[in-house]
N, C-alpha and C positions, 0 to 999 in steps of 0.2 A: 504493500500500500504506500510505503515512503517512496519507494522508487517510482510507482506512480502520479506520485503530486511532484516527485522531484525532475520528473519527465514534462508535467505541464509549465511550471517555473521555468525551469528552460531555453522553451517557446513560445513565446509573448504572440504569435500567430497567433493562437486559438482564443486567446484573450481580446484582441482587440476584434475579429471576428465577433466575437460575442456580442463586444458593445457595439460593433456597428448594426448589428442583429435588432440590439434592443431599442436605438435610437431609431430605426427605420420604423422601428413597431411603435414607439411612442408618437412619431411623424405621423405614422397612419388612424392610428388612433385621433389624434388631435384632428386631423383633417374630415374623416367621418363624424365626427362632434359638432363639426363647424358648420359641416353639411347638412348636419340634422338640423343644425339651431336656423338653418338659412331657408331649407324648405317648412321647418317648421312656419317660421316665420313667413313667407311670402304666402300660404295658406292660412294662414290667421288672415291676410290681410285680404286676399281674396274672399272668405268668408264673412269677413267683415264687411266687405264693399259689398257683396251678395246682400245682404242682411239691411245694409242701409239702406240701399236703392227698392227693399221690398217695404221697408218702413217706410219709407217716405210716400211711395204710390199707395199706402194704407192710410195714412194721414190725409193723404189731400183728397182719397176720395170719401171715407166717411167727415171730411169737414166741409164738403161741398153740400152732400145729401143733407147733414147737418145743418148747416146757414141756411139752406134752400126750404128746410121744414117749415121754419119758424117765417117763411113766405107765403105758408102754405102753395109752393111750388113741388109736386110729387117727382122725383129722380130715383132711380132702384142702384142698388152696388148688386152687380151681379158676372155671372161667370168666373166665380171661385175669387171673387176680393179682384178684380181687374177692369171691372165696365164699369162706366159711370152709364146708366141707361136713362135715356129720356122718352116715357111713353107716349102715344098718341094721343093721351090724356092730358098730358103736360103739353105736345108739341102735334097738332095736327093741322094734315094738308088737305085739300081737297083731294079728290079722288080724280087718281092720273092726272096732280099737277104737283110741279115742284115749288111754286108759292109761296112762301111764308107767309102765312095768315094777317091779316092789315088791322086786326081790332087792335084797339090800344092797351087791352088788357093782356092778348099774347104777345104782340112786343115788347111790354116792359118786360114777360114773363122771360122772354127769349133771351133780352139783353143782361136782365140781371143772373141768368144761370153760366153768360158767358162773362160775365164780369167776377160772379166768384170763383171761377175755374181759373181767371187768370191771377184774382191774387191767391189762389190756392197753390198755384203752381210755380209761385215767384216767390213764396214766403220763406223764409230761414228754415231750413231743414231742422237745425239742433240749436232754437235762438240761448237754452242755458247752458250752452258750453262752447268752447271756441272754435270748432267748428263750423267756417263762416259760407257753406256752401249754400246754394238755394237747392229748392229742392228740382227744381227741373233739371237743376246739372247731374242728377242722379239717374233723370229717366234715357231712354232711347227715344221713341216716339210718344206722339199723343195721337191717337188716328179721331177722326170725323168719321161713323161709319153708318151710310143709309141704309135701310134693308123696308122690304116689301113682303106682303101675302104673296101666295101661290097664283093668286088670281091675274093673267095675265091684264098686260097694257096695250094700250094702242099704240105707244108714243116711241120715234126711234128708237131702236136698242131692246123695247121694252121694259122690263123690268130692273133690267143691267142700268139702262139708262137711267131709268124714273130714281131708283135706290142713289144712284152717285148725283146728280141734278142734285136731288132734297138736298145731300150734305154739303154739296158746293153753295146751294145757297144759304145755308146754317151759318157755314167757315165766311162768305163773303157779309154776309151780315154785322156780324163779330168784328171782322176786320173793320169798316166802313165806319159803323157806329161808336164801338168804345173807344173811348178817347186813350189808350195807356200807352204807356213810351217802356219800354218800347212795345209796337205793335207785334200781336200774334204770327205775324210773318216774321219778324226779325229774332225769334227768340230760336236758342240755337242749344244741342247738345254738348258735352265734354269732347264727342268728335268736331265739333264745330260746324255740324250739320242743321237742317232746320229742323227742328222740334216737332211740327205741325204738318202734316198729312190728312189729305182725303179719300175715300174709296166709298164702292159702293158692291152688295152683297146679294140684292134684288131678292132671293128665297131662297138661298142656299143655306143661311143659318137662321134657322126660324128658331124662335124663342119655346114656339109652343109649335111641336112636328105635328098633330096632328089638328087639322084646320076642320072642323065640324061645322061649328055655330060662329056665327057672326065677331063673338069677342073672340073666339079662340084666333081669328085672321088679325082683330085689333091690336092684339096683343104683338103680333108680328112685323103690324107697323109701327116704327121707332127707328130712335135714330140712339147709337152706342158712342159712347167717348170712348176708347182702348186704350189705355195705356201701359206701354214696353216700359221694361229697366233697363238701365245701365246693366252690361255680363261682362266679363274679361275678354278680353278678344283673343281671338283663337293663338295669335303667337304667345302672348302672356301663359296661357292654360301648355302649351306646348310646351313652353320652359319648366312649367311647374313638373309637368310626367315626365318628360323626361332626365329627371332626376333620380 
């Protein structure tokens, strides 16, 4: 056994071997640590940015439906916490016209539901803490979306048509009439895109699939606010996996 340890003495090889051994391992070590603490992290923050942008479309839409009660103006949160819906009740056209209704009782009603949408959508995300974003910097889009009974139209397009008409003339209303700076057209996303979108759905997504009676179509006519989040963009997420 002496003659053994007096054979490692020696040879100072196998010693420095060792420690270069064990300094590669503590390098590796440390470096996987670093890497946990970095995915960790950029997953917190991902999560977090997920979480915000869904709080924030939860805020603005029940304090719309909210402020709008107390107008007695009727608006529904619907399609799992993401539509602002405005029924035919609240907002009706004539039959195969895209119109806006001329009493003076539906145009205030028209205008004040687009006036709380915009300062719903402009207001401080997090006003008690520092966190100084609004909250539309959170969202992706806001869409306009018209939709129609099954009951065809006459008018070009038909029902494609009739559906996108109504909400262009919602969106052109809005625009024309509210006085806010900035205007609904200028407001813009975290990509620096525009915020506000229109489309039209004519009976592809009917509220109530099957049309019987009379309200079961009413309920079909309306007009939806959609609104998208902010999501990481696919190179962000791409970094993240592949980690």
């Amino acid at each position: 056994m002496a003659k053994r340890n007096q054979r490692d003495d020696s040879n100072p090889y196998w010693i420095s071997f060792s420690d270069l051994m064990s300094g590669l391992l503590v390098v590796f070590i440390l470096a996987a640590v670093a890497l946990i603490i970095e995915v960790t992290e950029s997953a917190q923050k991902i999560e977090s940015d997920i979480l915000a942008a869904e709080r924030a479309r939860h805020d603005i839409l029940f304090e719309i439906r909210d402020r709008l009660i107390k107008h007695n103006i009727e608006v529904l949160v619907a399609d799992n916490e993401t539509v602002l819906r405005i029924p035919e009740e609240t907002l009706s056209f004539d039959s195969d016209s895209f119109t806006l209704p001329a009493s003076e009782s539906a145009q205030l009603s028209i205008r004040l539901i687009g006036q709380v949408l915009y300062e719903a959508i402009t207001s401080p995300f997090d006003s008690r803490s520092e966190d100084k974003r609004l909250r539309f910097e959170l969202l992706d889009t806001v869409f306009i979306e018209g939709h129609t009974d099954s009951q065809p139209s006459t008018r070009v397009k038909g029902n494609w048509g009739l559906s996108t008409y109504r909400a262009i003339s919602l969106w052109e209303f809005w625009e024309d009439s509210l006085m806010v700076d900035p205007p609904f057209s200028e407001l813009k996303n975290s990509s620096d895109r525009r915020l506000f979108s229109v489309s039209g759905y004519a009976a592809t997504r009917r509220a109530n699939e099957e049309e019987i009676t009379p309200d079961d179509r009413r309920e079909n006519r309306r007009i939806d606010i959609r609104i998208t989040v902010k999501r990481p963009r696919s190179k962000e997420m791409e970094k993240y996996l592949s980690r």
